[in-house]
C-alpha positions in Angstrom: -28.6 5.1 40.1 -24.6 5.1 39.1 -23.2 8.4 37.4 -22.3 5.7 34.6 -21.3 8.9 32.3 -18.0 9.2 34.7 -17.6 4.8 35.2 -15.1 3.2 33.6 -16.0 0.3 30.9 -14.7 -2.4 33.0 -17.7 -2.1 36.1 -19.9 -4.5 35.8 -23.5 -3.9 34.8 -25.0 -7.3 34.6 -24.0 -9.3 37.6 -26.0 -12.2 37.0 -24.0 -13.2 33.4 -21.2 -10.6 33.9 -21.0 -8.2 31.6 -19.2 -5.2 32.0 -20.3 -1.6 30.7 -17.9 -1.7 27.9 -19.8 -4.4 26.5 -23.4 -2.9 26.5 -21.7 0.5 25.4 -20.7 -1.1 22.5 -23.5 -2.8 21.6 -25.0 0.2 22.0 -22.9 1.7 19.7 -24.2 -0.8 17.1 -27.2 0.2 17.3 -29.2 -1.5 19.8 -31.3 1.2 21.2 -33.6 -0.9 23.2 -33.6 -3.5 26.3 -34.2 -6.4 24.2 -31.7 -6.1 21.7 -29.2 -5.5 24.3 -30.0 -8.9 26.2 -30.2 -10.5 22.7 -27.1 -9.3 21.6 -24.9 -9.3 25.1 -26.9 -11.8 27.2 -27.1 -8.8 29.8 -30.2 -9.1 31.7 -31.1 -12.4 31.5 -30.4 -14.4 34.5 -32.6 -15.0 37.4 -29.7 -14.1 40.5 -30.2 -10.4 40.7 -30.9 -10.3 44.0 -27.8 -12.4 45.2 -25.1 -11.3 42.9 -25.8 -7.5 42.1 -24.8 -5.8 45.5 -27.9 -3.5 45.2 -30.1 -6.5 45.1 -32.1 -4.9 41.8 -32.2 -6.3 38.4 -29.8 -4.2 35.7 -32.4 -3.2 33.5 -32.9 0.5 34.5 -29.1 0.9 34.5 -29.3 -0.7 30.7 -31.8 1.9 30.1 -29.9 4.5 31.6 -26.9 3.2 29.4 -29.0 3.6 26.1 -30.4 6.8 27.5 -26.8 8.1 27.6 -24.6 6.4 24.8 -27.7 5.8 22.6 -29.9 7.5 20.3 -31.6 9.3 22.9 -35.1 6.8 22.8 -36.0 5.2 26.5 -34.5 2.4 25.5 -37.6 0.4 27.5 -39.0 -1.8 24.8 -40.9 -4.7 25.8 -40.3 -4.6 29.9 -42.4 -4.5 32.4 -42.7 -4.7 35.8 -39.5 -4.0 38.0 -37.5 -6.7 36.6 -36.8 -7.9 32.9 -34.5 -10.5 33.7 -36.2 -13.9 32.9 
């Protein structure tokens, strides 16, 4: 897992659709405190190419949740996910 307290906003979180941590941080900021609002509202976490694009190989969503963990209103942030990979 990334110290994404101390990463700037411009890292990318979702590498599938591209979107930086600035992005989710903000939508975070909003108000979406959970996994699904984030990929409703950003499109983070909804493409199928984890495995080829993200250099870990691993779907984004536990760094989301760690995102909303951090920036949000302190719930899990989990929502509707299961299994180790939300991404559709």
């Amino acid at each position: 897992m990334k110290d994404w307290e101390n990463i700037n906003n411009e890292e990318v979180v979702c590498y599938c659709k591209g979107i930086n941590k600035g992005v989710i941080v903000s939508a975070i900021k909003d108000g979406k405190n959970t996994l699904i609002e984030i990929q409703l509202s950003t499109n983070a976490c909804t493409g199928s190419e984890c495995k080829t694009k993200n250099p870990s190989g691993k779907c984004c969503s536990k760094d989301i949740i760690e995102l909303i963990i951090i920036y949000g209103n302190g719930s899990e942030g989990r929502s509707n996910c299961t299994g180790n990979c939300c991404c559709s």
